[in-house]
MDAnalysis code that builds the backbone (N, CA, C; Angstrom):
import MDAnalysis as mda
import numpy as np

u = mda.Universe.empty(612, n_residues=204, atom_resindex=np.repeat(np.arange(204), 3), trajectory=True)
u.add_TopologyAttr("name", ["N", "CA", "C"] * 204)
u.add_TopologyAttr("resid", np.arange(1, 205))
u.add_TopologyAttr("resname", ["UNK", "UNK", "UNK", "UNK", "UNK", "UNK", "UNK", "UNK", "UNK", "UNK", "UNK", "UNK", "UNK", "UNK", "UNK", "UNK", "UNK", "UNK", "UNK", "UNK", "UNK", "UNK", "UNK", "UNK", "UNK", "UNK", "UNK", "UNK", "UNK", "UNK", "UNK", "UNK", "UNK", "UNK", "UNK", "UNK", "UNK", "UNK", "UNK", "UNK", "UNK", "UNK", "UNK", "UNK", "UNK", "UNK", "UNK", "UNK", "UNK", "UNK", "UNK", "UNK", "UNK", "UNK", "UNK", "UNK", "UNK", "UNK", "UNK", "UNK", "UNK", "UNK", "UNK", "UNK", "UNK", "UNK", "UNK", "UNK", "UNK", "UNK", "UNK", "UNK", "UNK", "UNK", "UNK", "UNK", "UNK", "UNK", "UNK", "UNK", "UNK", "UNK", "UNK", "UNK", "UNK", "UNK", "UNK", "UNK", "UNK", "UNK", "UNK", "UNK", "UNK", "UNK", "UNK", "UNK", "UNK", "UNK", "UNK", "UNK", "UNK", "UNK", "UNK", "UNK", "UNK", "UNK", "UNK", "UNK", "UNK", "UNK", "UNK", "UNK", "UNK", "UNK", "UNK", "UNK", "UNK", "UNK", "UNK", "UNK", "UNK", "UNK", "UNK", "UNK", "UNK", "UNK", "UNK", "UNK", "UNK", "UNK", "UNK", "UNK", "UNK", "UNK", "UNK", "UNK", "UNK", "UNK", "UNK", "UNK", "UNK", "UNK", "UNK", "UNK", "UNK", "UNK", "UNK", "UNK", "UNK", "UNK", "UNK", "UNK", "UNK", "UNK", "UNK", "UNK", "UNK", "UNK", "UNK", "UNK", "UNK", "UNK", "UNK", "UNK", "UNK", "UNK", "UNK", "UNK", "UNK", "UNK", "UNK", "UNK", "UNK", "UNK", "UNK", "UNK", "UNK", "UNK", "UNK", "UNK", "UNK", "UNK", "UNK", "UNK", "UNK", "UNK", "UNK", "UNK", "UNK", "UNK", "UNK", "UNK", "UNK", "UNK", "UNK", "UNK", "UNK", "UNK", "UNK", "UNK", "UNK", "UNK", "UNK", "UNK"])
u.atoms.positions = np.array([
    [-21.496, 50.770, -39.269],
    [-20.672, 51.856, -38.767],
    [-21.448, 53.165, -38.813],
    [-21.050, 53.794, -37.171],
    [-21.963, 55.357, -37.940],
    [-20.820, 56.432, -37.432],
    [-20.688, 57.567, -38.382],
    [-19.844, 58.438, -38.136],
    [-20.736, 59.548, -37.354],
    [-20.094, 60.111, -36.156],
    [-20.712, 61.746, -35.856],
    [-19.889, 62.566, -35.890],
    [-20.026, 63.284, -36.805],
    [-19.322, 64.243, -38.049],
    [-18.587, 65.457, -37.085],
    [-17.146, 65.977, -37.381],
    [-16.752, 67.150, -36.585],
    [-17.621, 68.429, -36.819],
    [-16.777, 68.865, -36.143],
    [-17.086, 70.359, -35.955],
    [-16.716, 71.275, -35.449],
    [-16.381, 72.423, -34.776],
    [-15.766, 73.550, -34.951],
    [-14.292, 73.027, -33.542],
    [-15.343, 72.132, -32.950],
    [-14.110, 72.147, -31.763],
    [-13.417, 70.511, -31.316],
    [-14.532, 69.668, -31.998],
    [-14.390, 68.230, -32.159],
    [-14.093, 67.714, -33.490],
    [-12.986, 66.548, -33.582],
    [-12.952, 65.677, -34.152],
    [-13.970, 64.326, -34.832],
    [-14.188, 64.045, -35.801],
    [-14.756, 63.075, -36.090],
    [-14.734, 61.974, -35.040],
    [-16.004, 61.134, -34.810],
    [-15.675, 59.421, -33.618],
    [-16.711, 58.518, -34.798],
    [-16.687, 57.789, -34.528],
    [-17.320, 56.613, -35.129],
    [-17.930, 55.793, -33.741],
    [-18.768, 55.198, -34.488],
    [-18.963, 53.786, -33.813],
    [-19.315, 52.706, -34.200],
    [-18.941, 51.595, -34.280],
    [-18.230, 50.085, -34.828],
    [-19.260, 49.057, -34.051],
    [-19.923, 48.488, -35.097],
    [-21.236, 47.386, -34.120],
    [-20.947, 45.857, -34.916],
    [-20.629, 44.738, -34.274],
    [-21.009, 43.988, -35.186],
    [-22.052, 43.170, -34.224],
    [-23.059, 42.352, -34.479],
    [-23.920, 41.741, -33.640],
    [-24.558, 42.960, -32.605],
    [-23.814, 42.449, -31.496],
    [-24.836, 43.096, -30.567],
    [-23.484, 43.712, -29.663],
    [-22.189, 43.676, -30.606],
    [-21.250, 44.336, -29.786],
    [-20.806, 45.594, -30.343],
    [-20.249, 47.087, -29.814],
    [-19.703, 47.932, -30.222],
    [-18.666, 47.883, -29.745],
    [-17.800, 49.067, -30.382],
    [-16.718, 50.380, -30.358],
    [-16.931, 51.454, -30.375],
    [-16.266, 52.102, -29.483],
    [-16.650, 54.009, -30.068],
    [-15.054, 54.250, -30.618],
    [-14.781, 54.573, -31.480],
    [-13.399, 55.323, -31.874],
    [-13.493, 56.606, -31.810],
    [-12.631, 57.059, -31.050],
    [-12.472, 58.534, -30.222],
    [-13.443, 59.275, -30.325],
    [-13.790, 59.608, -29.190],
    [-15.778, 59.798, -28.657],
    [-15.317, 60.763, -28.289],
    [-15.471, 62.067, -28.720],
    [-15.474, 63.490, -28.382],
    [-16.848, 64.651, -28.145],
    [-17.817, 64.126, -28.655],
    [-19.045, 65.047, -29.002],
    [-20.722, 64.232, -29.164],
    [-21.694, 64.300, -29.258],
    [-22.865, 63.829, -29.567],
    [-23.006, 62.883, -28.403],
    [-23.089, 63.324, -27.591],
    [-23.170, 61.714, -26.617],
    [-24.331, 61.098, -26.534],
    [-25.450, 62.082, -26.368],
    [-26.943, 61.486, -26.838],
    [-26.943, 60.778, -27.919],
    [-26.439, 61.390, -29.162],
    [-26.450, 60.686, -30.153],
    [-25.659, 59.245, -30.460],
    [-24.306, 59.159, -29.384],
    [-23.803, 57.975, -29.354],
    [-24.802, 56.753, -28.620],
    [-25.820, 57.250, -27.817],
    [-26.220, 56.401, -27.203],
    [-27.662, 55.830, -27.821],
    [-28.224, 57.050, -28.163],
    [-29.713, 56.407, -29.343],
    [-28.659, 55.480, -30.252],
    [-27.729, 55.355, -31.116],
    [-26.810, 54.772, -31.895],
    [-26.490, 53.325, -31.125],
    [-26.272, 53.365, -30.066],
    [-25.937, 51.669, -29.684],
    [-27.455, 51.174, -29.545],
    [-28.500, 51.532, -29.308],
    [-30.110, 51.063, -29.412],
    [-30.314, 49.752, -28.504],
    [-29.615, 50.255, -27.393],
    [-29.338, 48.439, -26.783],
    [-28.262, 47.947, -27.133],
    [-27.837, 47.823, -27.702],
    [-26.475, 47.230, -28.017],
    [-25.399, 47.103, -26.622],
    [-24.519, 46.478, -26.443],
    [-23.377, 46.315, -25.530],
    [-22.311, 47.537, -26.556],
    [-21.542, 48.400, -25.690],
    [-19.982, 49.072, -25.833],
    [-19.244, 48.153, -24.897],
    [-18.122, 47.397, -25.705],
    [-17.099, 46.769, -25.298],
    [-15.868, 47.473, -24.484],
    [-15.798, 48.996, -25.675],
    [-14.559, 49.689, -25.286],
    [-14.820, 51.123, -26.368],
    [-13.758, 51.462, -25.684],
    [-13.160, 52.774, -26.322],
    [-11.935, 52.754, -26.623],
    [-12.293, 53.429, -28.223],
    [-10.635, 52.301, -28.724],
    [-10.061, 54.399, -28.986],
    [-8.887, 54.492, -29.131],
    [-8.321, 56.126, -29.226],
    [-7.146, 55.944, -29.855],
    [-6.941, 56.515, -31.041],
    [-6.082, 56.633, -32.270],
    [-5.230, 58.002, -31.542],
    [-5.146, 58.468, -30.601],
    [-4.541, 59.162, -29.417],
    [-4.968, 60.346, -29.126],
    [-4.018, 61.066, -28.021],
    [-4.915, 61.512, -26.734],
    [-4.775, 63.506, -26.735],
    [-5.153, 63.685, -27.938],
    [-5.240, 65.131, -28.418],
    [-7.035, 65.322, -27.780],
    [-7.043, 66.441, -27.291],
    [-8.303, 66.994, -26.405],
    [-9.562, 66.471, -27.170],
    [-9.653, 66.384, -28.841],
    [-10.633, 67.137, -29.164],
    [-10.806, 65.488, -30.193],
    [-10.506, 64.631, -29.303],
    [-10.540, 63.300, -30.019],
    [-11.074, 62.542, -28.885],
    [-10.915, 62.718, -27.497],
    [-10.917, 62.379, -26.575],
    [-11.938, 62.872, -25.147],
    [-12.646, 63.826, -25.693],
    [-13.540, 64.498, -24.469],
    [-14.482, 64.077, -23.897],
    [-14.950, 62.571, -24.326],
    [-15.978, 62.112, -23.661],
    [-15.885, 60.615, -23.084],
    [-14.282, 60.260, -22.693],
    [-13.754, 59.516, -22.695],
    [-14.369, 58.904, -20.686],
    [-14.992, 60.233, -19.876],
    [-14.938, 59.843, -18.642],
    [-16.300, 59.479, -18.709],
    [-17.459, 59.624, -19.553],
    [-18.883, 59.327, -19.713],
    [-19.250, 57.707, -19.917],
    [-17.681, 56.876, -20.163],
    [-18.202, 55.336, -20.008],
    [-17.776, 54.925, -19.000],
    [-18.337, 54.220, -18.402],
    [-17.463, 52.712, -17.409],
    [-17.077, 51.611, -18.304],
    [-16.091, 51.503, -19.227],
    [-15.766, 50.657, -20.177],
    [-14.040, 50.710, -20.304],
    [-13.504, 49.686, -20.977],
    [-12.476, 49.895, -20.839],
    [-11.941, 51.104, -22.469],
    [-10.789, 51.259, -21.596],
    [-10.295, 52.636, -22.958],
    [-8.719, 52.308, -23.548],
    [-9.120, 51.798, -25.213],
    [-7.555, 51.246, -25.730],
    [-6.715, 52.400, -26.260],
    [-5.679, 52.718, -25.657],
    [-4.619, 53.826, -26.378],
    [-3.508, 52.885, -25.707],
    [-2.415, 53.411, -26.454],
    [-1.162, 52.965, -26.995],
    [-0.355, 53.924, -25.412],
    [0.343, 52.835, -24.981],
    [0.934, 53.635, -23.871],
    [1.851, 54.544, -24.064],
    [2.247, 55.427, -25.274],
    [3.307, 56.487, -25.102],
    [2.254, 57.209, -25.333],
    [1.140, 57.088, -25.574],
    [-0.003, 58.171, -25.585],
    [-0.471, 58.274, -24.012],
    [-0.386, 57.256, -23.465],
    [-1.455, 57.265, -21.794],
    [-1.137, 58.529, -21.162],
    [0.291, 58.651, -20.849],
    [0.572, 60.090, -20.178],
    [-0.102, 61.742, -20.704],
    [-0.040, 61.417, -21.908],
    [-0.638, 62.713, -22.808],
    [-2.193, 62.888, -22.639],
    [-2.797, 61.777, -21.819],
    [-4.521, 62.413, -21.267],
    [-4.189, 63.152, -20.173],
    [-3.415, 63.379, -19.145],
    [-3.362, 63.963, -18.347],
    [-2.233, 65.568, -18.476],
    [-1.793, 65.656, -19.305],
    [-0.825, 66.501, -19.729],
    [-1.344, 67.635, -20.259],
    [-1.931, 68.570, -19.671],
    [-3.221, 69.526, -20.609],
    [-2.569, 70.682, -21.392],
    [-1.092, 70.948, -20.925],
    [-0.275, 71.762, -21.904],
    [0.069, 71.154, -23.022],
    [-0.333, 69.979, -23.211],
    [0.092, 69.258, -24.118],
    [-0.742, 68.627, -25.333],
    [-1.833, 68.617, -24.531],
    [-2.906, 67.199, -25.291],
    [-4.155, 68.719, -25.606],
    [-3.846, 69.833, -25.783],
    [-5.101, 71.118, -26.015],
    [-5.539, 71.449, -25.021],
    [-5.989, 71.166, -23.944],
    [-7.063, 71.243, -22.993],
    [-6.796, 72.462, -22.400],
    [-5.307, 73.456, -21.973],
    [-4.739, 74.170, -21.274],
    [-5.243, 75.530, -22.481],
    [-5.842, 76.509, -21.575],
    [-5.778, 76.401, -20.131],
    [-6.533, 76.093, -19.388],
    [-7.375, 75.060, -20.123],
    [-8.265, 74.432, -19.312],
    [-8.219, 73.372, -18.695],
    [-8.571, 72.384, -17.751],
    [-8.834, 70.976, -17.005],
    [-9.379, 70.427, -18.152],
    [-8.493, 69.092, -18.120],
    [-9.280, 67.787, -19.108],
    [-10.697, 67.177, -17.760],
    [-11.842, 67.046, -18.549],
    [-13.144, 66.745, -17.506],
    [-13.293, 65.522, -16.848],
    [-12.093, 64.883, -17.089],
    [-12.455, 63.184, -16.815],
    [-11.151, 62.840, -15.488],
    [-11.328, 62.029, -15.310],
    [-10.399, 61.767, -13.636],
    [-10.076, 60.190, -14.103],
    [-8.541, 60.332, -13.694],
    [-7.758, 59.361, -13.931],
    [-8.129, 57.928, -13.191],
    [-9.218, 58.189, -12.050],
    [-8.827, 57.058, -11.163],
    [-10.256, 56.615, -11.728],
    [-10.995, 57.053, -12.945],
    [-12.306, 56.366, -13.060],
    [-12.076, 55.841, -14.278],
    [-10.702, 55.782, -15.192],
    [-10.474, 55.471, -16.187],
    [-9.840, 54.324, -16.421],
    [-10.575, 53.054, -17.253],
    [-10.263, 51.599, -17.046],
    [-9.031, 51.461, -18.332],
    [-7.767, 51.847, -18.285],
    [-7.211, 52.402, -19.235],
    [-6.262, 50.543, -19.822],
    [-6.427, 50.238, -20.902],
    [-5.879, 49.206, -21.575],
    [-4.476, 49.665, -22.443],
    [-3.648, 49.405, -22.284],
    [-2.636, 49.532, -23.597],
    [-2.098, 48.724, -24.493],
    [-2.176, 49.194, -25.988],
    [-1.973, 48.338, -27.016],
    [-1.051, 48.564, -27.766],
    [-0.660, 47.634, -28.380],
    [0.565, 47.649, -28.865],
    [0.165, 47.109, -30.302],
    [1.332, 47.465, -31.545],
    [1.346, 47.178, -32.858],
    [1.187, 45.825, -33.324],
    [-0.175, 45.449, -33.756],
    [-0.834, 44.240, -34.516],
    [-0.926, 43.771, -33.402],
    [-1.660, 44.127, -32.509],
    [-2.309, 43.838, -31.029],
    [-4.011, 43.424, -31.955],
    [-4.599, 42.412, -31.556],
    [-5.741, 42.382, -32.037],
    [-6.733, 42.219, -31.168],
    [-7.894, 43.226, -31.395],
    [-8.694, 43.361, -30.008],
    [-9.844, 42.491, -30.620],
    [-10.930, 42.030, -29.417],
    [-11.800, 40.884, -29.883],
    [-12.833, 41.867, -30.123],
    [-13.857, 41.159, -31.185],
    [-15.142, 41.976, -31.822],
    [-15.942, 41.240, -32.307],
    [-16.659, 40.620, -31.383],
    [-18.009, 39.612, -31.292],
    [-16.884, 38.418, -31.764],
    [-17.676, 37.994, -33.189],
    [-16.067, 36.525, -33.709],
    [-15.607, 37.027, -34.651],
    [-14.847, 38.287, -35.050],
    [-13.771, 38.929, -34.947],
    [-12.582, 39.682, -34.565],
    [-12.346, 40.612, -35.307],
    [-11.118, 41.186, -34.104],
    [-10.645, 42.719, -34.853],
    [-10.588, 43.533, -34.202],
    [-9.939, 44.875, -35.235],
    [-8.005, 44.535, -34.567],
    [-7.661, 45.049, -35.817],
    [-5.942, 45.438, -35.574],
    [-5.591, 46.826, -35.250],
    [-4.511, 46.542, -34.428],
    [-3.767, 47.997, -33.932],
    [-2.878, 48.329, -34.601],
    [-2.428, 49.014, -35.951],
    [-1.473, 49.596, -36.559],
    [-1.029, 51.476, -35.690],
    [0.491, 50.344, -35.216],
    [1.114, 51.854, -34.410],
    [1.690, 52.543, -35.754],
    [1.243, 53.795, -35.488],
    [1.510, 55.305, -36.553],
    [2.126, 56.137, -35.738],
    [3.205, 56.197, -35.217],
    [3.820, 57.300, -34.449],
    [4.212, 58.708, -35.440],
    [4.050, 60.128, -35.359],
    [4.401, 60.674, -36.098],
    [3.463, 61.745, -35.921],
    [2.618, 61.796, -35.705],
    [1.458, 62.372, -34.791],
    [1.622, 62.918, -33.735],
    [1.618, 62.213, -32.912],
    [2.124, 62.032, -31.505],
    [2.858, 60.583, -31.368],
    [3.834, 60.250, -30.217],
    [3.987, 59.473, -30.773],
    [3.394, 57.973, -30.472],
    [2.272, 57.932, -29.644],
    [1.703, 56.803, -29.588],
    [0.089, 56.832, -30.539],
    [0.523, 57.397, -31.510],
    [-0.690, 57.461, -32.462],
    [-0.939, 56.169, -33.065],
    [-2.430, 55.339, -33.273],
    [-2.297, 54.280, -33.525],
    [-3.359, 54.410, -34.909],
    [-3.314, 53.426, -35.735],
    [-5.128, 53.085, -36.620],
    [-5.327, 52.321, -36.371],
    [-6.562, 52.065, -35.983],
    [-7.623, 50.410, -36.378],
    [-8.457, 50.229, -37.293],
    [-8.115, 48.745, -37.546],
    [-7.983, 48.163, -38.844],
    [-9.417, 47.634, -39.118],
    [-10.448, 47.270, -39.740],
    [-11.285, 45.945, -39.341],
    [-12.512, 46.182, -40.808],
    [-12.345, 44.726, -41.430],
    [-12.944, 44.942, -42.188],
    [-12.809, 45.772, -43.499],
    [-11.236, 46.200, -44.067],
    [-11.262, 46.678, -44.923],
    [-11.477, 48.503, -44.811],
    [-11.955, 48.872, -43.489],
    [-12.071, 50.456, -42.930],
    [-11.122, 50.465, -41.898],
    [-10.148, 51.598, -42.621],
    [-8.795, 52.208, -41.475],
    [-9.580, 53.343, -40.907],
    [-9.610, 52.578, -39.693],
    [-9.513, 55.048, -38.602],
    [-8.341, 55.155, -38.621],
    [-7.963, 56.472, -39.080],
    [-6.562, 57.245, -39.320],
    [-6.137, 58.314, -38.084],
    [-7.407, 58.402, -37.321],
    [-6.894, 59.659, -36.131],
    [-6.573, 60.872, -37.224],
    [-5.497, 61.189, -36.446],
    [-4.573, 62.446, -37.555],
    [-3.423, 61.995, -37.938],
    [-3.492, 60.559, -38.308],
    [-2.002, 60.406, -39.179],
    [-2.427, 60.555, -40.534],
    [-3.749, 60.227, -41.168],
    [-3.217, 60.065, -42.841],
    [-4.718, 60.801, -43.070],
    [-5.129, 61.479, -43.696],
    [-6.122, 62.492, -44.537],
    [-6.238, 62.016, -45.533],
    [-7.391, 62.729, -46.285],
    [-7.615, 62.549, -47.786],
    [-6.382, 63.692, -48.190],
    [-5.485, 63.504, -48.931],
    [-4.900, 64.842, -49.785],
    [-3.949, 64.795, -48.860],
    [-3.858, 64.537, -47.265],
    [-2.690, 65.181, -46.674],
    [-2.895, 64.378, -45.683],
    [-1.683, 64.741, -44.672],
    [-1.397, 64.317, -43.014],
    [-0.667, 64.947, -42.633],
    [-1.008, 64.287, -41.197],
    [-1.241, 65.211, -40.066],
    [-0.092, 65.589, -39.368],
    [-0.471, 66.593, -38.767],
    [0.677, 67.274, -38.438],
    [2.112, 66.898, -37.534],
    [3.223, 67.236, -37.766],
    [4.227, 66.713, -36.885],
    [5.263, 67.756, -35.752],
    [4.661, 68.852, -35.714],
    [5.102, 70.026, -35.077],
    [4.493, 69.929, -34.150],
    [3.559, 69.131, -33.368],
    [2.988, 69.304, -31.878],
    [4.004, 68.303, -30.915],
    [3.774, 68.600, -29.700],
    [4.568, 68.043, -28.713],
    [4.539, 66.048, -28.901],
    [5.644, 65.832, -28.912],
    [5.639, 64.362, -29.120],
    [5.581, 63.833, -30.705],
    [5.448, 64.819, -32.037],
    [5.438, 64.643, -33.076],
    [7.075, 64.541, -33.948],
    [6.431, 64.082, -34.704],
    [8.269, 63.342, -35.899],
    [7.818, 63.408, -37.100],
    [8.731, 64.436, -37.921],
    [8.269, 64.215, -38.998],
    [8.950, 62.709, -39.779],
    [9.887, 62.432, -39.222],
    [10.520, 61.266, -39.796],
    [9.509, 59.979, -39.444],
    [9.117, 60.068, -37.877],
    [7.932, 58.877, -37.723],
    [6.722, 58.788, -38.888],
    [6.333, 60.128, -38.951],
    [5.227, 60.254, -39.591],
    [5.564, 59.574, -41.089],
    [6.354, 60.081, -41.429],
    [6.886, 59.469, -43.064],
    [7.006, 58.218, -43.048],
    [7.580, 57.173, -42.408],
    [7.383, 56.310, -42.110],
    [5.727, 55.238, -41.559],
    [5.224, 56.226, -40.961],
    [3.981, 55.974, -40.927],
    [3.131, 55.210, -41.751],
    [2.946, 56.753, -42.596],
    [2.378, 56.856, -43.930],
    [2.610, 55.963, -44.764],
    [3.891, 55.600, -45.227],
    [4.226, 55.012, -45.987],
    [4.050, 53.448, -45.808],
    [4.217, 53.021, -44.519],
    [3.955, 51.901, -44.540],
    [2.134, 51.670, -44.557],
    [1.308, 52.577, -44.240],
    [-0.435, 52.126, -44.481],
    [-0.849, 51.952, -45.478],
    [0.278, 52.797, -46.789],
    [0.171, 52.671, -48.119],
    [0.733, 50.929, -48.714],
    [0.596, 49.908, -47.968],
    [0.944, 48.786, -48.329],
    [-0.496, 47.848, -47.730],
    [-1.452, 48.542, -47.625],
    [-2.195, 48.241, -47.085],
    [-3.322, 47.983, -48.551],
    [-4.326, 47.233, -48.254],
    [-4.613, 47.165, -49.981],
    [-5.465, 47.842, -50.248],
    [-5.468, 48.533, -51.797],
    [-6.690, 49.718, -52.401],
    [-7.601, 49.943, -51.635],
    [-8.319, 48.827, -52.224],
    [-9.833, 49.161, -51.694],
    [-9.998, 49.251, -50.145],
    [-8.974, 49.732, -49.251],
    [-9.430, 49.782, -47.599],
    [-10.111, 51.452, -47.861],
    [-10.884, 51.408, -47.050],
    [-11.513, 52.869, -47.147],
    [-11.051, 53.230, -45.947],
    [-10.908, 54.728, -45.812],
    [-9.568, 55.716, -44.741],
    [-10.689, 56.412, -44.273],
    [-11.163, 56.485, -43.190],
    [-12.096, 57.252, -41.861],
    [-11.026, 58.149, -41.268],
    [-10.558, 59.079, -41.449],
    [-9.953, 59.854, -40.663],
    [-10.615, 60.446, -39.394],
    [-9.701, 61.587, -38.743],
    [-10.352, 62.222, -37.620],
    [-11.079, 63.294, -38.151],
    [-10.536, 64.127, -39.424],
    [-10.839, 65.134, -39.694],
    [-11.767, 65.302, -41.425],
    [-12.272, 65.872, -42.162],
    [-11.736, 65.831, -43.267],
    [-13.017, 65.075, -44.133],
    [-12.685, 64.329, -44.874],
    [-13.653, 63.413, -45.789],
    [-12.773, 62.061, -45.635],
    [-13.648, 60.851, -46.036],
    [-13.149, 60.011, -46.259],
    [-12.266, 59.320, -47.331],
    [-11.864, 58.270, -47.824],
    [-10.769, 58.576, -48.688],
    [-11.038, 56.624, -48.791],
    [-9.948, 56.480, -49.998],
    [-9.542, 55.197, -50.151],
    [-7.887, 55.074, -50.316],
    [-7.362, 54.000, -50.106],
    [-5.768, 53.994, -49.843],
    [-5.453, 54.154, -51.237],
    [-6.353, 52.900, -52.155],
    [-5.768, 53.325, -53.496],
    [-5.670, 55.104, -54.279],
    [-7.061, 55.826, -53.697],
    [-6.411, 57.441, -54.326],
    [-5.272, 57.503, -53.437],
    [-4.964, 57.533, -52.029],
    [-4.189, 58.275, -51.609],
    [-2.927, 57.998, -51.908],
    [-2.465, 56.549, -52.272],
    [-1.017, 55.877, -52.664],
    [-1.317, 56.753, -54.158],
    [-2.111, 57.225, -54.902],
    [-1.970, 57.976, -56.176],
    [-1.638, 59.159, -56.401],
    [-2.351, 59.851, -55.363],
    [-2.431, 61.353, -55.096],
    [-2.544, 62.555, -54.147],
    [-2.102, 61.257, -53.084],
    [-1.517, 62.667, -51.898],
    [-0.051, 62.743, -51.935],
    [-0.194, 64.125, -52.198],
    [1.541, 64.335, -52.301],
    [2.102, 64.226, -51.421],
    [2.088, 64.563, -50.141],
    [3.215, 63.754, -48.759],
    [3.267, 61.977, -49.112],
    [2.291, 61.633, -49.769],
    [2.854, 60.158, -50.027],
    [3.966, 59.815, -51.232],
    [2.888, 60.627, -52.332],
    [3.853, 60.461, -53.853],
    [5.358, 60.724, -53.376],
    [5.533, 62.708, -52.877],
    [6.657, 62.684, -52.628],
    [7.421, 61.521, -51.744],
    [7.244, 61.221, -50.702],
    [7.901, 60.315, -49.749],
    [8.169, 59.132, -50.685],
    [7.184, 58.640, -50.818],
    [7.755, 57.097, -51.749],
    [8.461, 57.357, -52.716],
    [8.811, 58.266, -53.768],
    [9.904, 58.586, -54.424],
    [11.278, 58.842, -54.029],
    [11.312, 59.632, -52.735],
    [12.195, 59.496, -51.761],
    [12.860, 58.296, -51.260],
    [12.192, 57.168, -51.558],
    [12.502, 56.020, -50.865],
    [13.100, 54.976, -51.920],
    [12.825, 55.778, -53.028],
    [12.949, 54.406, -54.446],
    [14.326, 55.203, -55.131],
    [14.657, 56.530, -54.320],
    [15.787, 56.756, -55.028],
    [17.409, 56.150, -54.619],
])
C-alpha cells in the first residue's frame, strides 16, 4: 500500500497492489506520483469512499472503471454541492466508466476481494473499503474524531450509526482515513469520544 499524503487542498488517496493488480482509493493529487507507484502494474479501478471535490479530482485522468455508491453518483456532478462551486468539476460525465456498489458488495483483487462497508452520515452514499485488516474511512471515522454531518446530504443520526457499527470491526484493523493520521479500531472503540459517547448512548 502507498499513501500520497494531503495537503492544503487535497485529501489523502492510497493505492492498493496485490500481484500485479491495483486500486487507487480516492485519487485527488500526485498523479505523476500515482503512476511511477503502479511501476507497470495494471489499475483495475477507482474505488471512492464519496464524491466531495477534494477526494475526487483526478477521477477523469483514468480510462478505468470508478466504484462509488449510487446516492453518491449524482454528487460528482453537483458542484454546489460536492466543493467545486464556483468552480467546474474537470472531468466529463460521458468519459466516466462509473460502477455502483452497494453494502458488503465485494470487489475482485487479483485472488481476493476488498468489501464495501456503506457509512452514510457523511454524505449519504459514503462508503469504507475493507481488505486485509486496513479500513479507508473517507471522512466517516478519524483518529480522535469524525466527520462531519452538516454538509449537504449529511445525518448526524446516519453517521452515529455508522461509526458505531465499524467499531465491531476487530482491534487490530488499522483506519486509513481521508484526512488526519492513521489510527487502529481498537484505540478508537477506547478513545474517540463521538464513539465512547455514542456507545454509552446505546447501552443505556
Amino acid at each position: 500500500m502507498q499513501q500520497f499524503k494531503e495537503n492544503e487542498t487535497f485529501a489523502h488517496s492510497y493505492l492498493l497492489c496485490r500481484f500485479d493488480t491495483c486500486y487507487l482509493i480516492d485519487p485527488s493529487h500526485d498523479l505523476e506520483a500515482m503512476h511511477q507507484a503502479l511501476n507497470g502494474r495494471t489499475l483495475a479501478g477507482i474505488l471512492l469512499t464519496h464524491a466531495h471535490f477534494d477526494h475526487i479530482d483526478l477521477i477523469g485522468e483514468f480510462e478505468i472503471p470508478i466504484y462509488i455508491h449510487l446516492d453518491d453518483a449524482y454528487l460528482l456532478f453537483e458542484d454546489q454541492y460536492n466543493g467545486y462551486a464556483p468552480h467546474a468539476h474537470p472531468y466529463k460525465r460521458k468519459n466516466l466508466d462509473l460502477k455502483f456498489i452497494t453494502n458488503q458488495q465485494k470487489i475482485p483483487f487479483a485472488d481476493q476481494y476488498i468489501e464495501v462497508i456503506h457509512t452514510p452520515g457523511h454524505t449519504k452514499g459514503s462508503v469504507c473499503f475493507l481488505y486485509d485488516f486496513k479500513l479507508f474511512t473517507g471522512d466517516t471515522l478519524f483518529k480522535g474524531s469524525v466527520g462531519r454531518h452538516d454538509l449537504y446530504s449529511g445525518s448526524l443520526t446516519e453517521l452515529r450509526k455508522s461509526v458505531l457499527h465499524l467499531g465491531d470491526l476487530p482491534g487490530n484493523t488499522k483506519i486509513y482515513p481521508g484526512h488526519d493520521e492513521s489510527s487502529t479500531m481498537r484505540f478508537e472503540t477506547k478513545n474517540n469520544p463521538f464513539y465512547v459517547k455514542w456507545l454509552k448512548q446505546t447501552t443505556k
